[in-house]
C-alpha angles and dihedrals in degrees: 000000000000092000093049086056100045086049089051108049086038081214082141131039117254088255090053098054094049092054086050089042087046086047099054089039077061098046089047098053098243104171126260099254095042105049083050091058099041090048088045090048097040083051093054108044091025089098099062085046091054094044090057097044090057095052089044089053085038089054090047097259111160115209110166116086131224082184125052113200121254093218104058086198090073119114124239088237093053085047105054096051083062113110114239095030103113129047112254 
């Protein structure tokens, strides 16, 4: 979660974000193998991510939450709709 948000406020570079993403997966004992694949994988497509990011913020998309859904089945789309989600 941390990484999506980083990737969507953009208050850190890609490469920043990685590190902080490589550094949890540490923390959290990700395995070895694992941790190698996600950071290669999250380096390689991160780009497209962060370029859409940036046009969603730009068209006025909100994406970080004041209210967390009680149902964690619920879908980000469904969430989103919700009112009160979002900060004014």
């Amino acid at each position: 979660m941390v990484h999506d948000y980083l990737y969507w406020t953009q208050t850190r570079s890609p490469k920043e974000a990685d590190l902080i993403l490589d550094m949890a997966m540490e923390d959290f004992d990700v395995g070895a193998v694992t941790a190698k694949l996600i950071y290669g994988a999250v380096r390689l497509g991160g780009k497209s991510a962060w370029k859409g990011n940036a046009e969603k913020k730009a068209q006025g998309e909100k994406r970080v939450p004041i209210r967390l859904p009680q149902d964690p089945r619920m879908t980000w789309d469904d969430s989103k709709q919700r009112p009160g989600v979002f900060a004014p």
